[in-house]
C-alpha positions as semicolon CSV with decimal commas, in nm:
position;residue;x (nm);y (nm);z (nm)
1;X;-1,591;0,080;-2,013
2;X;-1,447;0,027;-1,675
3;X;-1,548;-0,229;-1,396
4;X;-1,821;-0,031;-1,179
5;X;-1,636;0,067;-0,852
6;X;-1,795;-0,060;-0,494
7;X;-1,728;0,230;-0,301
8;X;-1,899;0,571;-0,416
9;X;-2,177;0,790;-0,389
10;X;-2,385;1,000;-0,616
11;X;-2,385;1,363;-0,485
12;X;-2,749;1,552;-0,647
13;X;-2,684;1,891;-0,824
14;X;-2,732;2,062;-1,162
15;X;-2,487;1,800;-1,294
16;X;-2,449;1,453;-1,126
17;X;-2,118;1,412;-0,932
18;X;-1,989;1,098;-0,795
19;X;-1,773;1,075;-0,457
20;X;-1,517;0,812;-0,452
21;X;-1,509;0,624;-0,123
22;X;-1,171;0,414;-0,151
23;X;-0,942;0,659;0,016
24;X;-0,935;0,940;0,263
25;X;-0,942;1,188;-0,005
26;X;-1,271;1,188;-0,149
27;X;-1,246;1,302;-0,510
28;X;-1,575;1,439;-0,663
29;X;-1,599;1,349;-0,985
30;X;-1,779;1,387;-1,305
31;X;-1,830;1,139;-1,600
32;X;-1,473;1,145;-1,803
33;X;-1,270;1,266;-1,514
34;X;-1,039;1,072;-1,372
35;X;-0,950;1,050;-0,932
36;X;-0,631;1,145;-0,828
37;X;-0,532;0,827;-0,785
38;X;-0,523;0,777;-1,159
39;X;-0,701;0,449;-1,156
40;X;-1,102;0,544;-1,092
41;X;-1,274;0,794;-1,320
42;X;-1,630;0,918;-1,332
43;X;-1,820;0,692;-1,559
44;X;-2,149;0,720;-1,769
45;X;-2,339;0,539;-1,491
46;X;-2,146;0,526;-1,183
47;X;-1,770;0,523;-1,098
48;X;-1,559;0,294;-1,295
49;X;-1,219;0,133;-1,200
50;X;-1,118;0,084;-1,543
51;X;-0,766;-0,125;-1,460
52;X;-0,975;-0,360;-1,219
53;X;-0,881;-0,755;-1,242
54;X;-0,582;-0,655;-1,483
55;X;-0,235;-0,677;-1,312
56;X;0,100;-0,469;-1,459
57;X;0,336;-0,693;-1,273
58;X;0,306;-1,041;-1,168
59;X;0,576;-1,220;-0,927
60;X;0,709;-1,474;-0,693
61;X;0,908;-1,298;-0,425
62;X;1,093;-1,397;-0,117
63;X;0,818;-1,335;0,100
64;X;1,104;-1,093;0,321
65;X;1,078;-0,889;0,005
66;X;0,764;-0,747;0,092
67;X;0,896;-0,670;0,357
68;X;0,772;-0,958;0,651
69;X;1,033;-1,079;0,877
70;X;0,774;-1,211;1,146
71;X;0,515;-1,334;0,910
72;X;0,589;-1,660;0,714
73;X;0,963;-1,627;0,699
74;X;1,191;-1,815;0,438
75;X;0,835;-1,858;0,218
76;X;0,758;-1,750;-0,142
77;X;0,450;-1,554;-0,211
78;X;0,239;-1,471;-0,487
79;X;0,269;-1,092;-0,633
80;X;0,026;-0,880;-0,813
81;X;0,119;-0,545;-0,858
82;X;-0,182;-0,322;-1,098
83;X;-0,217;0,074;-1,181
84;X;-0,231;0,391;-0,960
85;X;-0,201;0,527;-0,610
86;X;-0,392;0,735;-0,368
87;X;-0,035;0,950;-0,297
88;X;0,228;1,105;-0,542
89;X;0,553;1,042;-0,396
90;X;0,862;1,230;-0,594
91;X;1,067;0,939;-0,498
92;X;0,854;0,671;-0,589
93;X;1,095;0,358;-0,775
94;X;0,763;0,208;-0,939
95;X;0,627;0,516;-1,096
96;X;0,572;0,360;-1,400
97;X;0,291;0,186;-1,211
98;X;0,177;0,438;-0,965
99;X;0,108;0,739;-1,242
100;X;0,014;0,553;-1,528
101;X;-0,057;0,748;-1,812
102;X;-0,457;0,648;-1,848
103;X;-0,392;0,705;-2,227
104;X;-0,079;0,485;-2,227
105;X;-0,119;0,266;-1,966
106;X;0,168;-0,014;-1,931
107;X;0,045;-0,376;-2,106
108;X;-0,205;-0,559;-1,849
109;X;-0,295;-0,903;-1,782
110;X;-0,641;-0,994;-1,693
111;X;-0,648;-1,268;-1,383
112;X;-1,000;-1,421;-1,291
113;X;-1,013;-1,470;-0,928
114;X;-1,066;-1,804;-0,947
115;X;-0,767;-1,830;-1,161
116;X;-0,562;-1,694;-0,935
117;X;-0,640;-1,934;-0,668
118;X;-0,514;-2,193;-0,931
119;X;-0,198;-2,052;-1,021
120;X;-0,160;-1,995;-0,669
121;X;-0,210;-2,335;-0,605
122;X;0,001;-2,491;-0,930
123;X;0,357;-2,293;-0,771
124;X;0,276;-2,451;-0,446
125;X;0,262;-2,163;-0,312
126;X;0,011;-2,054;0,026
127;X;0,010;-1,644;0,040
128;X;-0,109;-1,363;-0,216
129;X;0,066;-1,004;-0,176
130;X;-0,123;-0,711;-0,329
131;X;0,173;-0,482;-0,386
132;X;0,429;-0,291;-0,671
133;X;0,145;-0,043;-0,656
134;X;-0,105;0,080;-0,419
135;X;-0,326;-0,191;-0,343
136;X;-0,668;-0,102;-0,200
137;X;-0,706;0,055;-0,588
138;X;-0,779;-0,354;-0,660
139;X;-1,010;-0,360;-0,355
140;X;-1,335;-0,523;-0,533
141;X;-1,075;-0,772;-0,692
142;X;-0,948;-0,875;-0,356
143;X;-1,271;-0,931;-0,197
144;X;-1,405;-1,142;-0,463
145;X;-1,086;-1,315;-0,500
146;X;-1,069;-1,379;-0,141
147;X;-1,333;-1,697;-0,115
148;X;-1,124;-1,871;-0,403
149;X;-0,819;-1,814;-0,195
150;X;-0,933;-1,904;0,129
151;X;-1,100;-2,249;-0,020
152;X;-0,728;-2,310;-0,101
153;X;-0,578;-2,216;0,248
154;X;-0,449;-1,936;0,057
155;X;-0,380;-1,616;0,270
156;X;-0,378;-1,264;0,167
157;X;-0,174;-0,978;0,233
158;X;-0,124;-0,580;0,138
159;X;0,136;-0,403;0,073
160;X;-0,014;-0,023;0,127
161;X;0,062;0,293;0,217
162;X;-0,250;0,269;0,461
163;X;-0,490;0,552;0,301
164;X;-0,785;0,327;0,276
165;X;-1,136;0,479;0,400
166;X;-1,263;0,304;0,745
167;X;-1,544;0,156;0,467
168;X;-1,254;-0,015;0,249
169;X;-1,068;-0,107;0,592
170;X;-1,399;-0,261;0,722
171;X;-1,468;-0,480;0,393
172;X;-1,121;-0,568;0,345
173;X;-0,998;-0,674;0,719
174;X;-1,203;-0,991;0,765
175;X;-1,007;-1,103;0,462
176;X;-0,639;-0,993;0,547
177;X;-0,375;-1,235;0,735
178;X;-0,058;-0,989;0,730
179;X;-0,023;-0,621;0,610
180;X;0,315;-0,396;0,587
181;X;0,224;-0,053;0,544
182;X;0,437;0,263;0,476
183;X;0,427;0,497;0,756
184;X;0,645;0,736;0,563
185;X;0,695;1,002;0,807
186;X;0,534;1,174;1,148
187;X;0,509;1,531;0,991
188;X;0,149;1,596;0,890
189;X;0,276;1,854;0,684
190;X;0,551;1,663;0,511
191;X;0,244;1,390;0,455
192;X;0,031;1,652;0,316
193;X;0,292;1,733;0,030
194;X;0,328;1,364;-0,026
195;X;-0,071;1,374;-0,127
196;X;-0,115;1,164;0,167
197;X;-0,242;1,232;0,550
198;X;-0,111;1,112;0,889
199;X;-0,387;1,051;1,085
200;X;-0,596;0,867;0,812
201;X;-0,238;0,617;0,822
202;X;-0,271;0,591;1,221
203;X;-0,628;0,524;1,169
204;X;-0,575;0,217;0,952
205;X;-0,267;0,096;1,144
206;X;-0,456;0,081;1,455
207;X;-0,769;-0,022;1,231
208;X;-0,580;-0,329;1,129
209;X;-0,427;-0,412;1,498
210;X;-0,758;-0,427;1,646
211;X;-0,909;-0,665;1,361
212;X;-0,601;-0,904;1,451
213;X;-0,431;-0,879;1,138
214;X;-0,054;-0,946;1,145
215;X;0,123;-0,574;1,108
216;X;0,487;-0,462;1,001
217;X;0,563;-0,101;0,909
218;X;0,790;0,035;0,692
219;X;0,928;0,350;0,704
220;X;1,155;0,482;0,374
221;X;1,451;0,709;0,522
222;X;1,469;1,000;0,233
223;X;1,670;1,316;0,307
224;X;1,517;1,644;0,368
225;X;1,197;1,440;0,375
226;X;1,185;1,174;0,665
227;X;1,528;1,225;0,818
228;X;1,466;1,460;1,141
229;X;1,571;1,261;1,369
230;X;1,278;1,452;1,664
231;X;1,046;1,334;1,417
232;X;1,154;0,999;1,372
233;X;1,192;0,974;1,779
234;X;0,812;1,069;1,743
235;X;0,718;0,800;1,534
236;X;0,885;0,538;1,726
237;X;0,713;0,663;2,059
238;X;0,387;0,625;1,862
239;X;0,472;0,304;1,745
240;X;0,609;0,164;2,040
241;X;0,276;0,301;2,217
242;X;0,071;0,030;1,989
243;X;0,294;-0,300;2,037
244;X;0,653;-0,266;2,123
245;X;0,670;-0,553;1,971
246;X;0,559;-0,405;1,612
247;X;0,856;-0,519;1,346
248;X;0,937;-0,166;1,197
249;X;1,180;-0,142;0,876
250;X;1,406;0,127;0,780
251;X;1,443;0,122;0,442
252;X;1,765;0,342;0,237
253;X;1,616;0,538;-0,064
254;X;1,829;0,599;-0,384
255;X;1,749;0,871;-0,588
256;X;1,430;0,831;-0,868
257;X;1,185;0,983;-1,056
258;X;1,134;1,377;-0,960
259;X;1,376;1,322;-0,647
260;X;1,716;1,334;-0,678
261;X;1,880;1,375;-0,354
262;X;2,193;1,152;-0,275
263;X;2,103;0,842;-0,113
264;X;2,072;0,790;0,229
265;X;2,380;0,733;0,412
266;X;2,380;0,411;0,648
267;X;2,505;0,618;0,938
268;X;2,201;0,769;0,963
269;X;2,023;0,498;0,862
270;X;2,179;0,230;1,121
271;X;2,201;0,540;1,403
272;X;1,782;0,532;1,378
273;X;1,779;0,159;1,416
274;X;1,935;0,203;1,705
275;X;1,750;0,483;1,869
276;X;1,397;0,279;1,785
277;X;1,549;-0,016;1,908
278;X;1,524;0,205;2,261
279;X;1,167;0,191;2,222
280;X;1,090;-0,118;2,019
281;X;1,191;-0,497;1,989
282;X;1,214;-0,591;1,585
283;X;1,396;-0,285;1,396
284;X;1,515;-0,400;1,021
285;X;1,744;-0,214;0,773
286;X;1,672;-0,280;0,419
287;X;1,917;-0,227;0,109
288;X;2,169;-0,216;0,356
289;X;2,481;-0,504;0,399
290;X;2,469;-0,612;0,804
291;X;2,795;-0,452;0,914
């Protein structure tokens, strides 16, 4: 029996289906069946989020890990990483966390809020970062963790790929101090075969600028995928439209899971730093030396 899930609706017809609120996709499910996002499923008496409070990957990182360069830099932070995600990304380098087998899930360790805060608190350590996996899928664990946290001057922050519904985005934002999320590309299309959607990203981006939480993008370079450089000339315009000063980081992908292109070369990679550094202020390579 899974945790009952916050955000969902039960739709009336011959046989009861429930609509998943978390993400911009909407799944209708029925008791047994399980969202694409492989961590909420249709339960007996309401939606369930069976992996909730129960983390695959726990972690003190450099908090420029993340990645934040403007946001606490040369700090540690806290990292949770649990099961699923609302897209389905052939390159994706945590897999093993994103599409779980719900069978054969990975080994889980169950963290009560208020634990965390402790633990949190015993490293000496002032920042939680929901991340590894996709982290609005922990969203009723974050909000109830968050008054633990915050009694601790403990801040929170997401790593995401941004598809949370404007519900999930309104419950979660009073709670947030920093966010990076993945704008992975400016092609609705290309977005589309990712299992993900453009505009519901730019929603939450500008969702999160307005509610004053501090914002860093990240945007994974992957060839034949996110390389065009008109495209990426787009998505720094669009960017640079919100805050020139918005930190954006280029990241280099190396071939994983169903992808297997060669890796990015840094050319490329350093020539798009410095065409968005037309445009904006903070541009970052990562998994790149500094030449």
């Amino acid at each position: 029996m899974g945790v009952k899930a916050r955000w969902w609706r039960l739709l009336a017809g011959p046989e009861p289906v429930q609509a998943c609120g978390l993400c911009f996709r909407g799944c209708r499910l029925k008791a047994g069946q399980w969202g694409a996002c492989r961590a909420r499923r249709g339960g007996a008496e309401g939606l369930e989020s069976p992996f909730l409070g129960r983390f695959a990957a726990l972690a003190v990182d450099p908090v420029e890990k993340k990645p934040f360069r403007h946001w606490r830099p040369g700090t540690s932070i806290f990292s949770l990483g649990a099961l699923g995600c609302t897209m389905a990304c052939p390159f994706c380098q945590n897999h093993r966390l994103a599409e779980p087998s719900p069978r054969r899930p990975p080994p889980l360790t169950g963290l009560p809020p208020a634990e965390l805060a402790r633990e949190v608190r015993r490293l000496g350590l002032s920042a939680v970062a929901y991340t590894y996996n996709e982290p609005t899928l922990a969203a009723e664990y974050i909000l109830e963790a968050a008054p633990f946290l915050e009694a601790e001057g403990v801040a929170t922050a997401l790593v995401t790929n941004g598809l949370m519904s404007p519900e999930v985005l309104a419950d979660l934002g009073p709670h947030l101090a920093a966010a990076n999320v993945d704008l992975k590309t400016f092609n609705p299309e290309t977005y589309r075969r990712l299992g993900g959607s453009l505009p519901a990203v730019q929603a939450t981006i500008s969702g999160l600028l307005d509610r004053g939480v501090h914002m860093e993008l990240t945007t994974l370079v992957v060839p034949g995928l996110s390389d065009d450089p008109e495209e990426f000339a787009a998505l720094v315009d669009w960017v640079a439209g919100l805050d020139r000063n918005l930190p954006l980081h280029l990241s280099r992908y190396f071939p994983a899971h169903r992808y297997d292109a060669p890796a990015t070369e840094i050319d490329l990679l350093r020539r798009f730093r410095n065409l968005a550094l037309g445009r904006l202020t903070r541009v970052f390579l990562g998994n790149v030396p500094e030449p």
